[in-house]
C-alpha positions as CSV (number, residue, x, y, z in Angstrom):
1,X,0.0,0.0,0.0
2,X,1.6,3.4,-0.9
3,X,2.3,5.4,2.2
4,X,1.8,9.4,2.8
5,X,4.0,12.5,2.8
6,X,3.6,15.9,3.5
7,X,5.7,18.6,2.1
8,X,6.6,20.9,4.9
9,X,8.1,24.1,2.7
10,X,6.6,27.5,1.6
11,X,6.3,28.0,-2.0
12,X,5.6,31.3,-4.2
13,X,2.6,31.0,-6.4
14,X,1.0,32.8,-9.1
15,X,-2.2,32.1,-11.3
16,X,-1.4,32.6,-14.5
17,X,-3.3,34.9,-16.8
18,X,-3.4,36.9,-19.7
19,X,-2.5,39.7,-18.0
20,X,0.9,38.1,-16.3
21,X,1.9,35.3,-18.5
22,X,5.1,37.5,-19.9
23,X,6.2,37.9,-16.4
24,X,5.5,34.6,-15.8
25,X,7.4,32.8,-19.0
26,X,10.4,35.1,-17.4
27,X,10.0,33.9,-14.0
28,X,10.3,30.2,-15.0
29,X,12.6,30.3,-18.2
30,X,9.3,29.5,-20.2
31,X,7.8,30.1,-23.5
32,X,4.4,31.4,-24.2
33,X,1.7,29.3,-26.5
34,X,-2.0,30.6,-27.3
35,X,-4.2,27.9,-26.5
36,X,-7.3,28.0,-28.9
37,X,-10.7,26.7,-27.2
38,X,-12.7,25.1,-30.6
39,X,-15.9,24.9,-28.3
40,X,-16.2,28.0,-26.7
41,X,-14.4,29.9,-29.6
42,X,-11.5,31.6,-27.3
43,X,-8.2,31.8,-27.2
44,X,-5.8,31.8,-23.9
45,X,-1.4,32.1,-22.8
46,X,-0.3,29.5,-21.9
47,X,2.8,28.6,-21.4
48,X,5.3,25.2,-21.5
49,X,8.2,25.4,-19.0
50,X,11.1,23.1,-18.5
51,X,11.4,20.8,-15.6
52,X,13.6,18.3,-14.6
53,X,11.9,15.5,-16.0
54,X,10.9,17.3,-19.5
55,X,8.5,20.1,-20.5
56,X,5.6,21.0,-18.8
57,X,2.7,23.8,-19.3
58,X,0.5,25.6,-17.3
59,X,-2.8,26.8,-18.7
60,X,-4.6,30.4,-17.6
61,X,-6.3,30.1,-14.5
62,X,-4.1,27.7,-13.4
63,X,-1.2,28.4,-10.8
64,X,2.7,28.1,-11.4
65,X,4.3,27.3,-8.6
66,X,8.1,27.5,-7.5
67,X,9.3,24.4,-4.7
68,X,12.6,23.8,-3.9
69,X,12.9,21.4,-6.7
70,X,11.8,23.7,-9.4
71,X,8.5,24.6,-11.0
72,X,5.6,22.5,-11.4
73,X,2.1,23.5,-12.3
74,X,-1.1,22.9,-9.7
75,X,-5.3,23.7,-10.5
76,X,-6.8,26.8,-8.8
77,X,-8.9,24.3,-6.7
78,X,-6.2,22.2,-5.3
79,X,-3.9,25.3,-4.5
80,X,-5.5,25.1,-0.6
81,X,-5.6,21.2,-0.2
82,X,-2.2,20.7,-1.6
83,X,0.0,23.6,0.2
84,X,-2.4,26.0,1.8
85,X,-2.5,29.3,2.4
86,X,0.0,31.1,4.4
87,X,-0.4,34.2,6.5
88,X,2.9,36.4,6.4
């Protein structure tokens, strides 16, 4: 049976949009893509960042988040579960 582990680290976080994705694709040595929605008729930034094992993306509305190992990308509603907040 696999066993548990919890991280015990504070991360930065930032949900990626439009607005931010250039500041973003800096932050984590990425590259910006426009993700075209056939259904809804939209278009969106996204962007595909490198990890250690391969390339990655994040999608707007989505956060990017920066651990000691690197970057990895986590949905809005699993930002709380997975690290909760943190009052500074």
């Amino acid at each position: 049976m696999a066993r548990k582990f919890v991280r015990h680290e504070t991360v930065e976080a930032e949900q990626l949009t439009n607005d931010n994705a250039e500041e973003l694709a800096e932050w984590c040595n990425g590259t910006i893509i426009v993700e075209h929605d056939k259904i809804n008729h939209t278009t969106s930034k996204a962007i595909n960042y490198p990890t250690l094992r391969g390339n990655r993306r994040v999608s707007a509305g989505q956060f990017l988040v920066k651990t000691s190992d690197g970057f990895l990308d986590e949905a809005s509603s699993a930002m709380d579960r997975v690290f909760g907040p943190r009052k500074i």
